[in-house]
TORZAPA-854369 format. One record per residue: residue number from 1; x, y, z of N, C-alpha, C, CB in turn; residue in three letters. Coordinates in pm, 1 decimal. Glycine has a CB too. Example, Ala and Ser with C-alpha at 12.3 -4.5 7.8 and 13.67 -1.06 7.14 Angstrom:
R   torti        n.u        n.v        n.w       ca.u       ca.v       ca.w        c.u        c.v        c.w       cb.u       cb.v       cb.w   kolro
R       1     1319.0     -569.0      780.0     1230.0     -450.0      780.0     1320.0     -330.0      780.0     1130.8     -447.3      904.6     ALA
R       2     1285.0     -225.0      708.0     1367.0     -106.0      714.0     1290.0        3.0      787.0     1408.4      -59.8      572.5     SER
//
This chain:
R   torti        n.u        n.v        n.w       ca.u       ca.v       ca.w        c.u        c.v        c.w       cb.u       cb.v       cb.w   kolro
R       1       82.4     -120.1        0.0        0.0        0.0        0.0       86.3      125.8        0.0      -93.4        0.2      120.8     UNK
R       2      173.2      121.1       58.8      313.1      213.4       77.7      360.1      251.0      -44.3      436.8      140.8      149.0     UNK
R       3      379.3      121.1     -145.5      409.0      181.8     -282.1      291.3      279.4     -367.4      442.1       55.0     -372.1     UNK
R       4      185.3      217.6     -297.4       89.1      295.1     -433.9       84.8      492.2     -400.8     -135.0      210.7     -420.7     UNK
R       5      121.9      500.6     -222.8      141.6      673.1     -246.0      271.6      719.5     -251.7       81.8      763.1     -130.7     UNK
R       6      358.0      618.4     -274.1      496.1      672.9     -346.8      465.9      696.7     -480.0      623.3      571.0     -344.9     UNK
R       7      364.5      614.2     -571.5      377.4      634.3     -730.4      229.3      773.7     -710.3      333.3      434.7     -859.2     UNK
R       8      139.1      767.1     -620.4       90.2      905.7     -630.0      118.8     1019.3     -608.6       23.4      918.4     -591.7     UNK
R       9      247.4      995.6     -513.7      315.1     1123.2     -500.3      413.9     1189.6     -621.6      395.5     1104.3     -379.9     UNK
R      10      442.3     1063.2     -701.4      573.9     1077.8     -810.9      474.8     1130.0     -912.6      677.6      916.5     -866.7     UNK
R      11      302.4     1109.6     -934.7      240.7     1177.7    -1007.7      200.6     1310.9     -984.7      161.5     1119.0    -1029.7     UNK
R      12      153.6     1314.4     -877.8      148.7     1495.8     -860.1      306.2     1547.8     -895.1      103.2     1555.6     -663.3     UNK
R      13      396.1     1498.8     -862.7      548.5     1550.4     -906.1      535.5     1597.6    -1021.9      664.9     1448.1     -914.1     UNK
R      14      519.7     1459.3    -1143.3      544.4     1475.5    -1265.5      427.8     1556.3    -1288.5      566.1     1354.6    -1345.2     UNK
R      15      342.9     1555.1    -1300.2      237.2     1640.4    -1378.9      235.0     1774.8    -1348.9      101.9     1596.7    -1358.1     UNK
R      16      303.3     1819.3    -1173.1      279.6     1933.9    -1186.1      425.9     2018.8    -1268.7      235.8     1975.6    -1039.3     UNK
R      17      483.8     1922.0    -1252.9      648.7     1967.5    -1363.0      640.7     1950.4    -1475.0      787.5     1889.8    -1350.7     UNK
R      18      521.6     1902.1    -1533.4      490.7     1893.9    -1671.0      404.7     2082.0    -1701.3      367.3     1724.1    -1694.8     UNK
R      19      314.1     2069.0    -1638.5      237.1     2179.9    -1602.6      372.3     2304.9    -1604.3      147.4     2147.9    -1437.9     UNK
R      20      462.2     2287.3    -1576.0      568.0     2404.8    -1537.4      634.2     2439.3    -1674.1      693.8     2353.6    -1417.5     UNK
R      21      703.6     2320.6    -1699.3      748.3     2297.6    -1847.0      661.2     2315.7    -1951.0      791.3     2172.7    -1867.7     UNK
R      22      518.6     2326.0    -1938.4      403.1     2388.2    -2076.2      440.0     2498.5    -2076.4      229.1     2393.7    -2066.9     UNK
R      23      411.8     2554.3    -1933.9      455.4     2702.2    -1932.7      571.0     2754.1    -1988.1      465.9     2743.4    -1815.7     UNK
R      24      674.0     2763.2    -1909.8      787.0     2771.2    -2018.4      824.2     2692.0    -2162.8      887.8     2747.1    -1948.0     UNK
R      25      741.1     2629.1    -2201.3      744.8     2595.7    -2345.4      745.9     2680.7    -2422.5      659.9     2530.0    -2387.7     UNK
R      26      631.4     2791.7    -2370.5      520.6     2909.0    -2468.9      528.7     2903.0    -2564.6      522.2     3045.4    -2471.4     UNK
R      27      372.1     2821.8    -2560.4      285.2     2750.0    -2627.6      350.2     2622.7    -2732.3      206.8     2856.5    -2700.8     UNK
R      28      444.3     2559.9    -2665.6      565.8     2446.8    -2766.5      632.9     2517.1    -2853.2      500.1     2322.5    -2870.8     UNK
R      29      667.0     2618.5    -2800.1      791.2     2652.8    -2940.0      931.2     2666.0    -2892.8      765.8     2813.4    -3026.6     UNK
R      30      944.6     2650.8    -2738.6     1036.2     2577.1    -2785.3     1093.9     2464.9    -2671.2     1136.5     2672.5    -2838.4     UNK
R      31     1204.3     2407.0    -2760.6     1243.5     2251.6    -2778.5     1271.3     2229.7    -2662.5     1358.1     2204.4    -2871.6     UNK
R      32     1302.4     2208.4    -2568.0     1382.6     2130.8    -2445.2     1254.5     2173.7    -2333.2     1578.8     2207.6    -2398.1     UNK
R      33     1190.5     2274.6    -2331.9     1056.3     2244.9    -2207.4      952.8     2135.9    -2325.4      936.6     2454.4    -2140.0     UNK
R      34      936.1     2165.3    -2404.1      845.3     2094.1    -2477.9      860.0     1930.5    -2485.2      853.1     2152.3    -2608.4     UNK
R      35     1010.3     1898.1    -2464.8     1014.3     1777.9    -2477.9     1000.4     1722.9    -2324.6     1135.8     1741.8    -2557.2     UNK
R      36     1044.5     1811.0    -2261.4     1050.6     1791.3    -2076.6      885.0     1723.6    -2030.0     1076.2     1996.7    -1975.5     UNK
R      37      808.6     1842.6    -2103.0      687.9     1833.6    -2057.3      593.4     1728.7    -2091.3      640.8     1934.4    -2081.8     UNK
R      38      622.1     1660.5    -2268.5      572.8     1555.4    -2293.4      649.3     1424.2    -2233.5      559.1     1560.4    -2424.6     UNK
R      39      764.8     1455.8    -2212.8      813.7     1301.5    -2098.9      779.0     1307.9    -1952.4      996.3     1275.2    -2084.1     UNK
R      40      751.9     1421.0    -1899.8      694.7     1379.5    -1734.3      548.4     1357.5    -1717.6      724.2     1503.5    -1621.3     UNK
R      41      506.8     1393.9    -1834.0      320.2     1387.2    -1865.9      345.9     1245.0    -1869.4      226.6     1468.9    -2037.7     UNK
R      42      431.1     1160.5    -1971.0      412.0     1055.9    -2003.5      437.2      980.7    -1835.3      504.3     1023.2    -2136.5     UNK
R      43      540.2     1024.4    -1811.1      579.5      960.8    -1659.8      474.9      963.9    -1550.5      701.6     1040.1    -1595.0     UNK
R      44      388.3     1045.9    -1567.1      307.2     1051.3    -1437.7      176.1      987.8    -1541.4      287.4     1236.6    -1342.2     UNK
R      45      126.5      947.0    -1601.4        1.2      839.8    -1656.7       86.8      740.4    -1592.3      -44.0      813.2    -1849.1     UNK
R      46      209.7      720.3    -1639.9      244.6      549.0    -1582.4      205.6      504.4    -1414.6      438.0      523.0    -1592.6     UNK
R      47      255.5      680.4    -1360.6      198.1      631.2    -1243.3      105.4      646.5    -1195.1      239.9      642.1    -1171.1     UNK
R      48       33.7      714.0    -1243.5     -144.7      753.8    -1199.8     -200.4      590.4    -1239.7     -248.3      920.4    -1336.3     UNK
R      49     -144.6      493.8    -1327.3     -235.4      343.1    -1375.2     -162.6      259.3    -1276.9     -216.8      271.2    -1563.8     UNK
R      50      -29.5      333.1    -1200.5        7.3      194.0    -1107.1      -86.1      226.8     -978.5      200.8      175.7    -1054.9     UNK
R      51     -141.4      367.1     -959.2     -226.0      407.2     -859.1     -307.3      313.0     -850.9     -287.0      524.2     -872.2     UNK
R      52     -399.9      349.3     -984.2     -554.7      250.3    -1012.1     -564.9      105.7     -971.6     -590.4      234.1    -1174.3     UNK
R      53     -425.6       43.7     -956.9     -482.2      -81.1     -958.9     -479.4      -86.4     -812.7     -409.5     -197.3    -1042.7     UNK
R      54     -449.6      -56.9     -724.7     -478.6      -22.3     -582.5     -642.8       65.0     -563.3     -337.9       82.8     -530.5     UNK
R      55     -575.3      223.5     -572.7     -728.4      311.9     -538.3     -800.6      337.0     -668.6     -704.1      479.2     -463.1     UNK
R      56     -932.7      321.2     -636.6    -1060.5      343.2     -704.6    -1052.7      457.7     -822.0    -1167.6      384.4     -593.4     UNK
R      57    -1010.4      436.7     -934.1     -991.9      533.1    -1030.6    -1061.0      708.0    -1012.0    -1053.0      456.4    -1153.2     UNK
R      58    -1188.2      717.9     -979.4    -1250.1      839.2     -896.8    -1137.6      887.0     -812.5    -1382.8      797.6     -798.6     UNK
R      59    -1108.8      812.5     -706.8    -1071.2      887.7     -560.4     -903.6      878.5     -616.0    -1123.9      780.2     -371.7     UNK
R      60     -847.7      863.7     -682.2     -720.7      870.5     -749.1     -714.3     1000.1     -837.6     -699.0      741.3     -835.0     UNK
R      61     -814.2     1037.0     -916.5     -787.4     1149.8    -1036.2     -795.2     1247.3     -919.7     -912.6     1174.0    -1187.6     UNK
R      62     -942.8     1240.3     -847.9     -978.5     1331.6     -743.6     -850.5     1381.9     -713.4    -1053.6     1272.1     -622.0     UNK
R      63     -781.1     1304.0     -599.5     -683.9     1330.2     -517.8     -581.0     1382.9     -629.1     -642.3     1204.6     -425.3     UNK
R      64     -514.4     1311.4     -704.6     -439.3     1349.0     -826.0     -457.8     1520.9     -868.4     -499.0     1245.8     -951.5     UNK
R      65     -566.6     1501.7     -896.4     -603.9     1641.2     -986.6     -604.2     1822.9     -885.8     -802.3     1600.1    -1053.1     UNK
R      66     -656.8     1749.2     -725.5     -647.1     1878.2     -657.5     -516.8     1879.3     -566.7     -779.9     1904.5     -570.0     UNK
R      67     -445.1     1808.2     -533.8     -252.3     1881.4     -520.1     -223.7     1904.0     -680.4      -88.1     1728.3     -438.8     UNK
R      68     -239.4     1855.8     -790.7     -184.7     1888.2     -903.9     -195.2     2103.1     -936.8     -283.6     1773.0    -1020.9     UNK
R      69     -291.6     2088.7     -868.4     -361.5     2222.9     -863.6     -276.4     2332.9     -801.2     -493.0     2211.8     -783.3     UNK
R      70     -316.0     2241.3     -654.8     -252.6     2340.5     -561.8     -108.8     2342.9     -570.3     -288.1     2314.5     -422.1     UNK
R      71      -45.1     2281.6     -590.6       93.3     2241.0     -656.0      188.9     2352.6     -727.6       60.7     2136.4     -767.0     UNK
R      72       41.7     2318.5     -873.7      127.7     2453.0     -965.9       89.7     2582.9     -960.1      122.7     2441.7    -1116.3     UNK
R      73      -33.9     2605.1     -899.1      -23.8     2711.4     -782.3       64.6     2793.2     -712.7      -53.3     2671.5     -703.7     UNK
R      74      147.3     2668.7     -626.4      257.6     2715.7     -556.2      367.9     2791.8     -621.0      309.5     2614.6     -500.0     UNK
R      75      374.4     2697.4     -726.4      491.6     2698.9     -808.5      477.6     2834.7     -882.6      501.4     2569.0     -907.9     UNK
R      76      368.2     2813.7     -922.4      355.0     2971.6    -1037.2      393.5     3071.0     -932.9      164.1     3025.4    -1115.7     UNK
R      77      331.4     3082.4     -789.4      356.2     3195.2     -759.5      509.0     3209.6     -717.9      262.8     3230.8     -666.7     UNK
R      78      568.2     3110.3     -681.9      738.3     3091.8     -641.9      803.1     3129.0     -786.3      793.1     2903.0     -584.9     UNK
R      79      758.4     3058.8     -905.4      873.1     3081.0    -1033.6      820.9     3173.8    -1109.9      907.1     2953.5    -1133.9     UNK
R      80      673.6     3216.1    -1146.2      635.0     3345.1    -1223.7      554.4     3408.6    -1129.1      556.8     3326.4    -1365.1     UNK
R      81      545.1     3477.8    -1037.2      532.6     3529.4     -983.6      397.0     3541.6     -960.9      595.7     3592.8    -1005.3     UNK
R      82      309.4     3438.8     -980.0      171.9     3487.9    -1037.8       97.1     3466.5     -916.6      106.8     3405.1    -1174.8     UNK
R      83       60.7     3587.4     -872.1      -26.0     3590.1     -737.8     -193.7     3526.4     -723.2      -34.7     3750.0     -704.4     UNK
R      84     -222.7     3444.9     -717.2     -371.2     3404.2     -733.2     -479.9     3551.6     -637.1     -387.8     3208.1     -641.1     UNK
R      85     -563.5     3574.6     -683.1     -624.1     3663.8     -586.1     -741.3     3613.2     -503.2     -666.7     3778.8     -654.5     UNK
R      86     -781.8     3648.8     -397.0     -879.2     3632.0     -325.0     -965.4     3512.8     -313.3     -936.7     3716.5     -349.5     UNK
R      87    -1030.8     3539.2     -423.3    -1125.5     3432.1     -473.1    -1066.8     3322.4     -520.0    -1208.5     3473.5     -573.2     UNK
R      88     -986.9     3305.8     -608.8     -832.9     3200.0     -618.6     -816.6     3104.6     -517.0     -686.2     3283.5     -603.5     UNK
R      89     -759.9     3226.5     -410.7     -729.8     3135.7     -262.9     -825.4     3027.8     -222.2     -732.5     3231.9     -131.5     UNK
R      90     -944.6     3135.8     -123.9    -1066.0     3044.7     -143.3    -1119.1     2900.5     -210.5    -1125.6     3112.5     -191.7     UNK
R      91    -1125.5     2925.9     -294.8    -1100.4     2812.4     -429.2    -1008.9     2713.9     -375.3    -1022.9     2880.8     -580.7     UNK
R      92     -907.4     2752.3     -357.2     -803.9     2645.4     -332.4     -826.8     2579.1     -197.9     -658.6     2705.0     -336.9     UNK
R      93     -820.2     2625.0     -117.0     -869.8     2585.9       39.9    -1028.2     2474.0      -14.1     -927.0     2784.6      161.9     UNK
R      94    -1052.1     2534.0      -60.3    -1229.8     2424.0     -116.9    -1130.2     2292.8     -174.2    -1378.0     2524.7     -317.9     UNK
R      95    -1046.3     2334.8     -255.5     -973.2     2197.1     -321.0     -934.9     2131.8     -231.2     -855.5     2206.9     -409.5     UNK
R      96     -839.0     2191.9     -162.2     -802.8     2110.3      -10.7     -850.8     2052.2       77.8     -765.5     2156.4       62.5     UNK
R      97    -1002.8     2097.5      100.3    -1075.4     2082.1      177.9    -1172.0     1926.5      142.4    -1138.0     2216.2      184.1     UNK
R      98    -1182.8     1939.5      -36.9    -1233.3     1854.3     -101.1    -1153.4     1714.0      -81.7    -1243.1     1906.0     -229.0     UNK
R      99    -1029.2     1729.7     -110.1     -917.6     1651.7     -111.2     -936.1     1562.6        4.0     -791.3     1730.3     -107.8     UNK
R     100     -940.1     1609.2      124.3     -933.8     1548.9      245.2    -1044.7     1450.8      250.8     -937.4     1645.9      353.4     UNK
R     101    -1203.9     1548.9      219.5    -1305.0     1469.6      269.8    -1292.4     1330.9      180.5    -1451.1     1548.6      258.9     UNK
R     102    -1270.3     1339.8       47.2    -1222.2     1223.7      -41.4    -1186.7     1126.7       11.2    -1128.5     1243.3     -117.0     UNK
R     103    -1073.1     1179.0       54.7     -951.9     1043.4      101.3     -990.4      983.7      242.2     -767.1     1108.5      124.2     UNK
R     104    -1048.8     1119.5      307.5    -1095.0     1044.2      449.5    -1229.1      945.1      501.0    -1108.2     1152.1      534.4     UNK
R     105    -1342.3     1047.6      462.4    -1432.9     1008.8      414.3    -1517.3      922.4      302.7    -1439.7     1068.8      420.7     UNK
R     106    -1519.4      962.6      176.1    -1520.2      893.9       57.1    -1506.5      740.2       30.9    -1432.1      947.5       -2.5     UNK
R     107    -1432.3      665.4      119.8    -1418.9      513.9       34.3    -1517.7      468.0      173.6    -1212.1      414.3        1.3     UNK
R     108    -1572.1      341.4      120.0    -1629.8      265.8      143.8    -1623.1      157.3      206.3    -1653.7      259.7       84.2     UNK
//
């Protein structure tokens, strides 16, 4: 069970460093984020399907998809400076908030 949130953690990794590398791609033109970004995309499906065969495909994207969020979030505002505002925040705390009841609540 230990392995399956090492390979979910190595997916929020990769995807949100894929997510970083789109960005600095702008818009794929050019070569070395573009290729970055289609090999850690590829790297984190491998591990989002070693997830699945453990947790419930739902409560996997779920969880997957809101640190992926809050993640590059972080990141944007640490590497481009990009301040989310107010309502943003909010938002995010709901993701977080979502996140939890998921994983805590949610299975069956």
């Amino acid at each position: 069970m230990y392995l399956t949130y090492i390979f979910l953690i190595l997916a929020v990794a990769s995807g949100t460093a894929s997510n970083i590398f789109a960005k600095e791609a702008e818009g794929f033109s050019k070569i070395i984020p573009s290729f970055l970004s289609g090999l850690t995309i590829i790297f984190c499906m491998y591990c989002l399907s070693q997830v699945m065969k453990t947790i419930p495909a739902g409560y996997t994207y779920a969880t997957f998809a809101g640190l992926c969020i809050v993640a590059t979030t972080i990141l944007g505002i640490l590497r481009f400076n990009q301040w989310p505002n107010l309502y943003a925040f909010i938002g995010l705390i709901f993701i977080i908030i979502g996140v939890i009841l998921v994983n805590l609540l949610g299975k069956n």
